[in-house]
Backbone as a ProteinNet text record, in pm:
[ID]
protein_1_A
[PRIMARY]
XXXXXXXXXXXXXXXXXXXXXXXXXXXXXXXXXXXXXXXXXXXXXXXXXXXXXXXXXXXXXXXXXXXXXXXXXXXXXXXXXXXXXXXXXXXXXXXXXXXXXXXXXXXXXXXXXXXXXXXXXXXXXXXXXXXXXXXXXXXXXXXXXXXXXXXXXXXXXXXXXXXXXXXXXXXXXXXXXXXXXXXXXXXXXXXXXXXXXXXXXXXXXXXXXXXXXXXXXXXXXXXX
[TERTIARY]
-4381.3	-4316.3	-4415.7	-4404.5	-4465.1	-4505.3	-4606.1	-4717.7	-4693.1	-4635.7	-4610.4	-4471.6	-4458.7	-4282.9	-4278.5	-4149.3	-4111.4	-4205.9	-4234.3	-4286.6	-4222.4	-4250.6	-4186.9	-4097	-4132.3	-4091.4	-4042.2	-3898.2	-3930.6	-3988.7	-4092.3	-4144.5	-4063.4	-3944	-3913.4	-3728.7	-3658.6	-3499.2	-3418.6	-3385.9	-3308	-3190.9	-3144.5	-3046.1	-2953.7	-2832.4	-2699.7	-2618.4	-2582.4	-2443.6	-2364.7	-2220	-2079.9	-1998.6	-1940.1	-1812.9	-1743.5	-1674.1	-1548.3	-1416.4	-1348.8	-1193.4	-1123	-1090	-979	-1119.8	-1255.1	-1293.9	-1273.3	-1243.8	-1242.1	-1344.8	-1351.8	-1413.3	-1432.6	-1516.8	-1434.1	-1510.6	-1475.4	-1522.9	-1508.5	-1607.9	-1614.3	-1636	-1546.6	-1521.5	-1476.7	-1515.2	-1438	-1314.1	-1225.6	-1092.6	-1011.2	-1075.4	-969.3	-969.4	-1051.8	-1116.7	-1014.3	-940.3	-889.6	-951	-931.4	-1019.6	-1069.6	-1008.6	-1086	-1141.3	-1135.4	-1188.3	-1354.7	-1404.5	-1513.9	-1611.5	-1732.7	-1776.6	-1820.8	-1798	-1852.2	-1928.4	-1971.3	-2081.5	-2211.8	-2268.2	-2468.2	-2532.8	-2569.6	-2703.7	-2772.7	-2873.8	-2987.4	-3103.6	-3173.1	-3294.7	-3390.8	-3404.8	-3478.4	-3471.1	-3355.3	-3371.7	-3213.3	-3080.4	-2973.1	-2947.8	-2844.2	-2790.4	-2841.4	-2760.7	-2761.9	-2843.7	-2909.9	-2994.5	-2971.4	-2849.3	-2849.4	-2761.7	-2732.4	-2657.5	-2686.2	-2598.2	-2642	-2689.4	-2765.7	-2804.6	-2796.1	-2844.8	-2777	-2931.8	-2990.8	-3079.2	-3029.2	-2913.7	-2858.3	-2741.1	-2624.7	-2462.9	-2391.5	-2348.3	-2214	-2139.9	-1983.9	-1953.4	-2019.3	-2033	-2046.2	-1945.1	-1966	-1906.2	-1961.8	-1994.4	-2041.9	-1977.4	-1982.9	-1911.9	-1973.4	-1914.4	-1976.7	-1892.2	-1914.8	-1913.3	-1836.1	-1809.3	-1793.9	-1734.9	-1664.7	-1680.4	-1799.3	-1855.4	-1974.4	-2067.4	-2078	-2201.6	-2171.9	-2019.7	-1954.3	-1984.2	-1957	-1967.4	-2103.6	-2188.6	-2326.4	-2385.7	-2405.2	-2482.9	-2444.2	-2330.6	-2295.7	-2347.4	-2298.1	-2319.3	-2384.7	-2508.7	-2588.5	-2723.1	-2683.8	-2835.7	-2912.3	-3076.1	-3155.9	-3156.9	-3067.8	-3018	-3136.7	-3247.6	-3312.5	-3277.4	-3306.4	-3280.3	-3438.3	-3361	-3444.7	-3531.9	-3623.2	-3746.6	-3670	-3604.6	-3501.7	-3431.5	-3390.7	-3274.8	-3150	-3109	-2940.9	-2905.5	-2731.4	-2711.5	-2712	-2674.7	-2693.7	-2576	-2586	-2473.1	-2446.2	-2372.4	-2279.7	-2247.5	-2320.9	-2230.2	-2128.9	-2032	-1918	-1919.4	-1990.8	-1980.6	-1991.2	-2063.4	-2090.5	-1975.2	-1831.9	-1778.8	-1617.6	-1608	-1467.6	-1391.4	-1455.9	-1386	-1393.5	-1410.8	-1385.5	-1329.2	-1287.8	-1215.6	-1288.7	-1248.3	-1276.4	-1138.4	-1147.9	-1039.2	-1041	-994.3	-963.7	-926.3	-1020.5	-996.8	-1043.8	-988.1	-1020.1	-1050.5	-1167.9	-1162.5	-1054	-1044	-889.3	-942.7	-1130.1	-1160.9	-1306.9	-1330.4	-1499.1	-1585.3	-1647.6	-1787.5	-1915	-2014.8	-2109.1	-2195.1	-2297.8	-2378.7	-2535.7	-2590	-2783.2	-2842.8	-2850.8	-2877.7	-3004.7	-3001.2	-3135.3	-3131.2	-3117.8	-3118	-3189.8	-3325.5	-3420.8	-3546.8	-3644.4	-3782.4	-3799.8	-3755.9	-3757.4	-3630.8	-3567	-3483.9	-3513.9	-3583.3	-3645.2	-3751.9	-3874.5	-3965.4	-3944.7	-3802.3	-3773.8	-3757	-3755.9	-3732.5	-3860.9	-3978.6	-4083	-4066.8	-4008.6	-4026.3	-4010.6	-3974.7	-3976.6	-3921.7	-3889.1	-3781.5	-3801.7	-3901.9	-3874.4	-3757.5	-3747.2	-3639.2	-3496	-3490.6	-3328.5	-3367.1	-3426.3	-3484.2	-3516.6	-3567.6	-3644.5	-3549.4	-3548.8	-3496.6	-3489	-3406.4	-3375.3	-3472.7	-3606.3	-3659.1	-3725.9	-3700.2	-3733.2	-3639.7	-3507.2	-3408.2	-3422.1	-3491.6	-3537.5	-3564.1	-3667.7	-3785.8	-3612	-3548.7	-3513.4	-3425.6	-3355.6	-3237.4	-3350.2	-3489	-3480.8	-3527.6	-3587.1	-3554.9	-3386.4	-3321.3	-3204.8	-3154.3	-3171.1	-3170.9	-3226.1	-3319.2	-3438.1	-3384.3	-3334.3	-3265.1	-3155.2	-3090.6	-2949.7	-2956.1	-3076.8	-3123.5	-3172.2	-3195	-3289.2	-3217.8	-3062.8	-3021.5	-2865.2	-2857.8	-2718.9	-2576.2	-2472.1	-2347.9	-2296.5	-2389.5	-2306.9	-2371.9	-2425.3	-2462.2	-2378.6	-2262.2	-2143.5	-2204.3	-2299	-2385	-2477.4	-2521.7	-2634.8	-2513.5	-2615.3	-2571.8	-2702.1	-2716.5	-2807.7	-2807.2	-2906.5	-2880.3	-2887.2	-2761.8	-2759.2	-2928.8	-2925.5	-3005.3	-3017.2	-2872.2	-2831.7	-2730.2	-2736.6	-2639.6	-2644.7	-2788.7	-2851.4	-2834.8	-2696.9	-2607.9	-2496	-2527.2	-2397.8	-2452.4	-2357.2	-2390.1	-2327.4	-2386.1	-2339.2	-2336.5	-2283.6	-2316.4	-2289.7	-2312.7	-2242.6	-2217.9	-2099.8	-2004	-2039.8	-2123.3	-2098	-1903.3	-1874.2	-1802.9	-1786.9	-1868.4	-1881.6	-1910.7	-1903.7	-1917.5	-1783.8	-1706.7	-1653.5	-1510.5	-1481.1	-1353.7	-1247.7	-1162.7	-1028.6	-1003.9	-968.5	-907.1	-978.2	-1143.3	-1161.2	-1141.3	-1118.3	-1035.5	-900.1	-854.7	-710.6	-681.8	-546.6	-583.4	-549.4	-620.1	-584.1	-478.8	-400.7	-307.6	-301.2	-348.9	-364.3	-442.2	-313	-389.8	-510.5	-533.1	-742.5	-716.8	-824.9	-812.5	-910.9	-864.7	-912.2	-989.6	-1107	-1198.8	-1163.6	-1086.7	-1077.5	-958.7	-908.8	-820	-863.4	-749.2	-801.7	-760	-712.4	-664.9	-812	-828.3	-911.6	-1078.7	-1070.2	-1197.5	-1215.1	-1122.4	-1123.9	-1145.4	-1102.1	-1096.6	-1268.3	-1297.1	-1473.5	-1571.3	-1522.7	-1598.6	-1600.8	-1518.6	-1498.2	-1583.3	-1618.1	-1713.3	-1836	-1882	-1998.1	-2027.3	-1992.3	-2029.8	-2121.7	-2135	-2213.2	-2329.8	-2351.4	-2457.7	-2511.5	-2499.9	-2542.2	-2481.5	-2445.6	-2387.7	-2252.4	-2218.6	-2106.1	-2077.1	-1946.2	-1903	-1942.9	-2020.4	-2046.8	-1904.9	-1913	-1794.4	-1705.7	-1560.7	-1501.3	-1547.1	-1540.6	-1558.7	-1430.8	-1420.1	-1305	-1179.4	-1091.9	-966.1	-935.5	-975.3	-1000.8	-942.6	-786	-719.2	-623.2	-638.1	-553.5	-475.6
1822.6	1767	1683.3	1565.3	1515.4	1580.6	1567.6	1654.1	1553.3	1489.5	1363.4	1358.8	1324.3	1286.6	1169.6	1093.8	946.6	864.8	740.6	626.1	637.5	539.1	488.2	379.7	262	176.5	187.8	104.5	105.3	-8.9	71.3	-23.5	-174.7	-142.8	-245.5	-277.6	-324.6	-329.4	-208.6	-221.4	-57.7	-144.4	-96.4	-237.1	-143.3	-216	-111.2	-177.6	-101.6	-12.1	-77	-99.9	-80.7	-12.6	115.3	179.5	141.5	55	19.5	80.5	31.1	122.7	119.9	239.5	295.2	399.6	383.4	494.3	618.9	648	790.3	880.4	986.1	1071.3	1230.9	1311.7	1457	1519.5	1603.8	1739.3	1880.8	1936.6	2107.3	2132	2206	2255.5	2367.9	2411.4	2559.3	2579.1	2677.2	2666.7	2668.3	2652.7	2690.7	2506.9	2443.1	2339.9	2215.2	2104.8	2012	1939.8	1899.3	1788.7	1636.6	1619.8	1487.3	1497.2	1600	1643.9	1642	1621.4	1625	1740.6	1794.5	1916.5	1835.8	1976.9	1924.4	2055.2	2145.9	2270.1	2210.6	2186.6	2163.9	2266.6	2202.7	2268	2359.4	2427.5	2489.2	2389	2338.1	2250.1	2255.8	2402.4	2463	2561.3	2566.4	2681.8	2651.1	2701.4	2683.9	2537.7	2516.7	2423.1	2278.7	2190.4	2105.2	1966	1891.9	1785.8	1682.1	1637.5	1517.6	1541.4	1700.3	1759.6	1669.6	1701.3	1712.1	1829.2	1846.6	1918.2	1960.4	2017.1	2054.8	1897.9	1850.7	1720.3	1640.9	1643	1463.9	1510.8	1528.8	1591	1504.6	1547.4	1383.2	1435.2	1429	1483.1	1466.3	1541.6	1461.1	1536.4	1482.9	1546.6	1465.1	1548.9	1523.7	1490	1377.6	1367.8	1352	1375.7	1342.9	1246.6	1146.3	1042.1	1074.3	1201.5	1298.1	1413.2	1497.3	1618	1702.7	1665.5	1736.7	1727.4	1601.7	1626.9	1646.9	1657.6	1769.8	1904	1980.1	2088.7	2128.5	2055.8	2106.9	2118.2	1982.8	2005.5	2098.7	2146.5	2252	2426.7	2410.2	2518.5	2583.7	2511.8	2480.2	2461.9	2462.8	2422	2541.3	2518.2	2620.3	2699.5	2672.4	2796.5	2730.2	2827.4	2810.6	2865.6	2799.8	2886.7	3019.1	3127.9	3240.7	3170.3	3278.2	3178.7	3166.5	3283.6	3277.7	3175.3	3090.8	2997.1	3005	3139.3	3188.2	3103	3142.8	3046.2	3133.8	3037.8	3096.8	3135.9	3281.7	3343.3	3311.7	3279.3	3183.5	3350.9	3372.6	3439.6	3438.5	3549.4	3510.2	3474.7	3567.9	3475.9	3322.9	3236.6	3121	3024.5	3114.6	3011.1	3049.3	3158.6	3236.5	3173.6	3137.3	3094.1	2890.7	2906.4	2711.4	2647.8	2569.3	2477.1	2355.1	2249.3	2140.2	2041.5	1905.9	1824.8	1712.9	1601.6	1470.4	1350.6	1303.4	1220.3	1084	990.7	815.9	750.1	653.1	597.6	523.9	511.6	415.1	266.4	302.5	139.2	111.6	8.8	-16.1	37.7	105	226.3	135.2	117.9	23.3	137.2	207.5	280.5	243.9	332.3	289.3	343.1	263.1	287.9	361	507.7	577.2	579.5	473.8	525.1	502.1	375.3	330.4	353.3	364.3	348.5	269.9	115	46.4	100.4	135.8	125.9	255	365.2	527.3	406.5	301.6	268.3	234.2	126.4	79.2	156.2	284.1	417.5	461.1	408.4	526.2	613.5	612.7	748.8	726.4	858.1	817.3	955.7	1006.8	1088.7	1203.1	1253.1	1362.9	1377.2	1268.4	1266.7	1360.5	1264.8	1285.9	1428.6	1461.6	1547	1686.2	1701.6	1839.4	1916.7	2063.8	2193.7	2225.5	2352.3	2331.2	2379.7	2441.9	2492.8	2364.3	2270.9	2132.8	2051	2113.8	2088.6	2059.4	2124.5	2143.2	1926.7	1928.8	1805.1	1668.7	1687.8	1556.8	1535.6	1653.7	1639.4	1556.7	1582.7	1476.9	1359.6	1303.6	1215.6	1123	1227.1	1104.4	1079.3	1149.8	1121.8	1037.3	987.5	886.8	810.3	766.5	634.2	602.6	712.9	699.6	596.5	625	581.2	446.9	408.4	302.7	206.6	209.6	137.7	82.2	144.1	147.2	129.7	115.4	136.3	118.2	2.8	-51	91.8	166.5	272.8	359.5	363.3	494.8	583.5	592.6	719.6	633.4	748.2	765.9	766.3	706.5	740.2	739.2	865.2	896.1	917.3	927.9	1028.2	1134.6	1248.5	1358.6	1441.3	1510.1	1553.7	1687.5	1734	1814.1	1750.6	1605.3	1565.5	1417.8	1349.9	1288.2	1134.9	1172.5	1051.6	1016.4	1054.1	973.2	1023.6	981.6	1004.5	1056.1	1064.1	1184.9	1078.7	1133.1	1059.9	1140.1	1081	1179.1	1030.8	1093.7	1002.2	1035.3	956.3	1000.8	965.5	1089.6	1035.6	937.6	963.1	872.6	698.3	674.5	559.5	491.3	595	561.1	517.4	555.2	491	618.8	627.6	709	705.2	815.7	862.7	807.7	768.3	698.9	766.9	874.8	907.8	954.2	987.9	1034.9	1123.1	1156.4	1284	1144.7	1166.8	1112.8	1154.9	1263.5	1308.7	1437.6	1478.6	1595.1	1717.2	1856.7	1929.8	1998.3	2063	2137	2214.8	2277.1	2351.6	2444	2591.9	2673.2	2779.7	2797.9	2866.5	2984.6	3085.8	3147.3	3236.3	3168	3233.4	3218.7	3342.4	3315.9	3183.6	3128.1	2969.1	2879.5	2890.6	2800.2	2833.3	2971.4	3037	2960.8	2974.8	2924.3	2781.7	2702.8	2575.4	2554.8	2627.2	2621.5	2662.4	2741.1	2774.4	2674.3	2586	2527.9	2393.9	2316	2235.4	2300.5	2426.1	2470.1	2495.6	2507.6	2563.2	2429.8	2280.5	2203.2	2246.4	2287	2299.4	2423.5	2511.6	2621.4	2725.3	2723.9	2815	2907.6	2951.7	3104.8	3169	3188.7	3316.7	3379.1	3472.9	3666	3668	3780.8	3915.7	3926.4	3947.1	4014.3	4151.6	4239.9	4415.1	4434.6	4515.5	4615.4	4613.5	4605.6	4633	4508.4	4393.1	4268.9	4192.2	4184.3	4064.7	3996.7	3823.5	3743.5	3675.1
-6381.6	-6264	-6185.3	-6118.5	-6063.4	-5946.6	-5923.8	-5816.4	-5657.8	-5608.6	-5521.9	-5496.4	-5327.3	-5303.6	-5356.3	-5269.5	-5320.7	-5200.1	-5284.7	-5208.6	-5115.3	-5002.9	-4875.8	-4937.9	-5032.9	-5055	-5221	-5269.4	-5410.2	-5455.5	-5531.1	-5663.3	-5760.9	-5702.9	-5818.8	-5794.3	-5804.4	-5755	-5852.3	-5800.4	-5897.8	-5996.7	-6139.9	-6214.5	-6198.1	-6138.8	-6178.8	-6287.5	-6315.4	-6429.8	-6379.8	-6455.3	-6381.2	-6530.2	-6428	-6512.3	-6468.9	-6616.4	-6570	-6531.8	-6499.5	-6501.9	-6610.5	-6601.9	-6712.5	-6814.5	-6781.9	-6891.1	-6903.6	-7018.1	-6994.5	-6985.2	-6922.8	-6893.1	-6857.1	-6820.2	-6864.8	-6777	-6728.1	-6610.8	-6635	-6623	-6643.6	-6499.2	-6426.2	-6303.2	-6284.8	-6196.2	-6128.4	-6110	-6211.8	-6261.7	-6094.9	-5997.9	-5870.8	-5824.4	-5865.2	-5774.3	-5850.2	-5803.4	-5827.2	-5882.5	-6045.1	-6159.6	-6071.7	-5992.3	-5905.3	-5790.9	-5769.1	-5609.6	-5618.1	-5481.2	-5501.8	-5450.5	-5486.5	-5432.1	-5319.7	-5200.1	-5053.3	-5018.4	-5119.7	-5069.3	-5123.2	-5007.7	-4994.7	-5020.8	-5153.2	-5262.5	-5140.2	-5178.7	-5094.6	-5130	-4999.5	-5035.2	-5125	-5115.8	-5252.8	-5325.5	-5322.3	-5450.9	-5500.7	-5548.3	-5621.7	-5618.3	-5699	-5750.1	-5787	-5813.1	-5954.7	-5918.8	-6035.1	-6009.7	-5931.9	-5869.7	-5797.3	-5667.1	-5673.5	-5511.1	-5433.2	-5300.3	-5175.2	-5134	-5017.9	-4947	-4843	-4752.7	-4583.6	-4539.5	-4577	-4473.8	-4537.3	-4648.4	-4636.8	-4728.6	-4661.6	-4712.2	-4749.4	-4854.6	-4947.8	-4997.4	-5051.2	-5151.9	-5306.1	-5410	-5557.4	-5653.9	-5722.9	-5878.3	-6004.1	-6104.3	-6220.1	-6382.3	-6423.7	-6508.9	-6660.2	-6779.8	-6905.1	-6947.8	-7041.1	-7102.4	-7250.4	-7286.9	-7408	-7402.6	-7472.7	-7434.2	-7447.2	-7523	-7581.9	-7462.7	-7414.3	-7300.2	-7162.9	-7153.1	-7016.5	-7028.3	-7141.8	-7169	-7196.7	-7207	-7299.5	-7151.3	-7092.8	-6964.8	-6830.8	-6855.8	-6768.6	-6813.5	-6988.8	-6981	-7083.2	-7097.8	-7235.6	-7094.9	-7017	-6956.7	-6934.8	-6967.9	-6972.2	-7051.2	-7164.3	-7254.7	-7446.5	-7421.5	-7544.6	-7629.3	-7767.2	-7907.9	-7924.7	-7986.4	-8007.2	-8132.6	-8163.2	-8234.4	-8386.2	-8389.3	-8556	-8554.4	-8484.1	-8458.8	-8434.1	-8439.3	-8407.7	-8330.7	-8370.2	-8214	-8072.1	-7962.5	-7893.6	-7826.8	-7730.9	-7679.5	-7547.4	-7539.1	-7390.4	-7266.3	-7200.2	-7113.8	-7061.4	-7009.1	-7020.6	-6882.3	-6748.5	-6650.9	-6568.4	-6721.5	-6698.8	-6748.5	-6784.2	-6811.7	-6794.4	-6784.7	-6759.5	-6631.4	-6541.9	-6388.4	-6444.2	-6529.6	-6536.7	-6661.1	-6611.6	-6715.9	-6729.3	-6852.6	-6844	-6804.6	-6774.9	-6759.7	-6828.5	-6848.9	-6930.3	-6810.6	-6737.3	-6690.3	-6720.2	-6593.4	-6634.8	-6495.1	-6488.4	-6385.5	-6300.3	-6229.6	-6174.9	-6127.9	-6107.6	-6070.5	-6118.4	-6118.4	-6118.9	-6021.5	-6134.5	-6023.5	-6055.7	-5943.8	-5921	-5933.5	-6051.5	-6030.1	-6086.8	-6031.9	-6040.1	-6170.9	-6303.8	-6406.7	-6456.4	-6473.3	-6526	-6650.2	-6723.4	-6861.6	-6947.6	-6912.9	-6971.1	-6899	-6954.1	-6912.4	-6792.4	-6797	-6729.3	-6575.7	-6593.7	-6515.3	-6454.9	-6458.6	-6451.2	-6365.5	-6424.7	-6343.2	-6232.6	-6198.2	-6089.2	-5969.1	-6009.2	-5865.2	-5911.5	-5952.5	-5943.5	-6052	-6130.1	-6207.7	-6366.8	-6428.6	-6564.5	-6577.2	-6706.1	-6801.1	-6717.3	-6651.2	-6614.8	-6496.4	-6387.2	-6322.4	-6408	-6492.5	-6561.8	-6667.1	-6692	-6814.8	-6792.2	-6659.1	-6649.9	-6592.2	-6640.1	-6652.9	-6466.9	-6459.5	-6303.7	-6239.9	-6264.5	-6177.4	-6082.6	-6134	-6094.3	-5977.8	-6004.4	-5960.3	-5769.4	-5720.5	-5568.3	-5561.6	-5633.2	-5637.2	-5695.7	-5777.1	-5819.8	-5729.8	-5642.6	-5578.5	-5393	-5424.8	-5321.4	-5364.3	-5476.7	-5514.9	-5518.3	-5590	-5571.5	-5423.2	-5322.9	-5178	-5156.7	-5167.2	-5137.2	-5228.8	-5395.2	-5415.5	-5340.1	-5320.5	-5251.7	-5113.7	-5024.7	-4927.3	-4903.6	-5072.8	-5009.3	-5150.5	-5168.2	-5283.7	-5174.9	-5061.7	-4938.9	-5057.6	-4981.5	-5032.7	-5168.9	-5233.3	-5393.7	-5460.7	-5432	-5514.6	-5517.5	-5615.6	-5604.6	-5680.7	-5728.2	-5812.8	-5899.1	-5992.5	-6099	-6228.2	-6325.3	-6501.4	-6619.1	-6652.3	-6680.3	-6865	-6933.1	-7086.6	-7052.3	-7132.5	-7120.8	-7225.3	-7117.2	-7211.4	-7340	-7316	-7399.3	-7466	-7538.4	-7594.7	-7580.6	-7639.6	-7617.8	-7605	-7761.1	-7804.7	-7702.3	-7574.5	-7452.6	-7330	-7230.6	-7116.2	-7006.5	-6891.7	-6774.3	-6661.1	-6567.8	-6429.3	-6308.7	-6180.9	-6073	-5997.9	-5930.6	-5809.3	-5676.5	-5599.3	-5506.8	-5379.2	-5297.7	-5245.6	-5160.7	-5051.7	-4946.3	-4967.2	-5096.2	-5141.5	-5292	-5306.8	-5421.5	-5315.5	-5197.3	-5129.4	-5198.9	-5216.4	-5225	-5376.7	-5464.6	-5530.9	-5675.6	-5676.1	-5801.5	-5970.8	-5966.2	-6063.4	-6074.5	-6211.8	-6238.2	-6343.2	-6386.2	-6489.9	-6609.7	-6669.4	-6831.4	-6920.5	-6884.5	-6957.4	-6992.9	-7102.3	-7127.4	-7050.7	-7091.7	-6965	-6927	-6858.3	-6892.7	-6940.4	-7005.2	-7048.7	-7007	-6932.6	-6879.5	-7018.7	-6978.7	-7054.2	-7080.7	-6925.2	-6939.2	-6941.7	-7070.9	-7132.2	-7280.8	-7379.6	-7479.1	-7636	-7564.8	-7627.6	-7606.1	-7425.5	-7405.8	-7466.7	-7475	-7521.9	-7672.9	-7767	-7886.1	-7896.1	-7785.7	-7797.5	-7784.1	-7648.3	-7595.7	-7771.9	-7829.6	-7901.1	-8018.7	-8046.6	-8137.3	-8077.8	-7949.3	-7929.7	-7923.9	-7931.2	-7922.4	-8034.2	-8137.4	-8263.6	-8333.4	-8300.5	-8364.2	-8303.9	-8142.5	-8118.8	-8118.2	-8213.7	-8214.7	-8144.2	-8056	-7913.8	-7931.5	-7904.8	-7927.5	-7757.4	-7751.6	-7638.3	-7667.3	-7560.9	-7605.3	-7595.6	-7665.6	-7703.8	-7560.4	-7561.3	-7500.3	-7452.8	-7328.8	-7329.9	-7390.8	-7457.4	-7501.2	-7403.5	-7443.7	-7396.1	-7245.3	-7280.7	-7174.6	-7249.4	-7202.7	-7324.4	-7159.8	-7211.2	-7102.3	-7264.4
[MASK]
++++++++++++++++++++++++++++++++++++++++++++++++++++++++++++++++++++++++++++++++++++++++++++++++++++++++++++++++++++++++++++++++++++++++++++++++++++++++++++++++++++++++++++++++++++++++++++++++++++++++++++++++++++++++++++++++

């Protein structure tokens, strides 16, 4: 992790992205929480939650999206999760996934976002792979980094789009709200599919099985 906050100034113009409208796209969310809605609970400054939050010293809505299913699902719930030295796969707890579903959505307009996806474009904010790359105990440090691009890139910045890094071949992003205007996504059609049931369990297990990964076990006598 870099040992240093952010410059005062950036190094270099930041290049944006544009997602267009109509892509599709996919969300693993908290089975209570509306597939387009955006989270409005602030991370802890240092310690829980996710790489590009808000926080209680600079509050936004976000939400996080994959580019795939594979890298919705992997980076939610594949993160931090190493292979044993035998290589098994690995076992999914069940509390990490029983309360959520994934969804099938699509943009409704052109999203103007700040491209992390090259060397060059990681340099233009100062940084390089570890921004987008490093594991959460890091998580404290990038979430004020992206505050500080957020800050110093003003309104055309409706988020970040990054390489996943559990799923290397596509990509992730986050929206911010306070900049995307009203309703920038929609459902794509088909319905979510809640994890936690046992349809959706089978479905979860069947994208996890390229990458090694498995549900633990049901307890005994726990049937939906």
């Amino acid at each position: 992790m870099p040992k240093y906050p952010p410059p005062d100034v950036l190094p270099g113009k930041p290049n944006r992205a544009t997602l267009p409208a109509g892509t599709p796209v996919f969300r693993v969310h908290t089975t209570h929480r509306e597939a387009t809605g955006f989270n409005s609970r602030a991370a802890h400054p240092f310690y829980y939650g996710g790489r590009f939050d808000s926080t209680t010293y600079e509050k936004y809505g976000f939400l996080y999206l994959g580019f795939s299913v594979g890298a919705a699902v992997c980076e939610v719930l594949l993160r931090s999760m190493p292979f044993d030295s035998d290589g098994s796969p690995r076992l999914l707890p069940r509390v990490a996934f029983e309360r959520r579903s994934l969804s099938f959505l699509r943009l409704t307009t052109d999203i103007e976002v700040v491209s992390l996806m090259s060397g060059t474009d990681l340099a233009a904010v100062a940084q390089d792979t570890w921004l987008v790359h490093t594991e959460g105990a890091d998580y404290p440090q990038t979430r004020d980094w992206g505050h500080w691009i957020r800050r110093r890139t003003g309104p055309w910045a409706q988020g970040f789009v990054w390489p996943s890094k559990r799923e290397p071949a596509d990509r992730v992003a986050v929206l911010f709200q306070d900049r995307c205007g009203t309703a920038p996504l929609e459902s794509a059609g088909p319905d979510p599919v809640d994890f936690g049931t046992r349809r959706g369990e089978e479905w979860l297990n069947g994208v996890l099985a390229p990458y090694r990964a498995h549900t633990a076990p049901r307890q005994r006598g726990r049937m939906l």
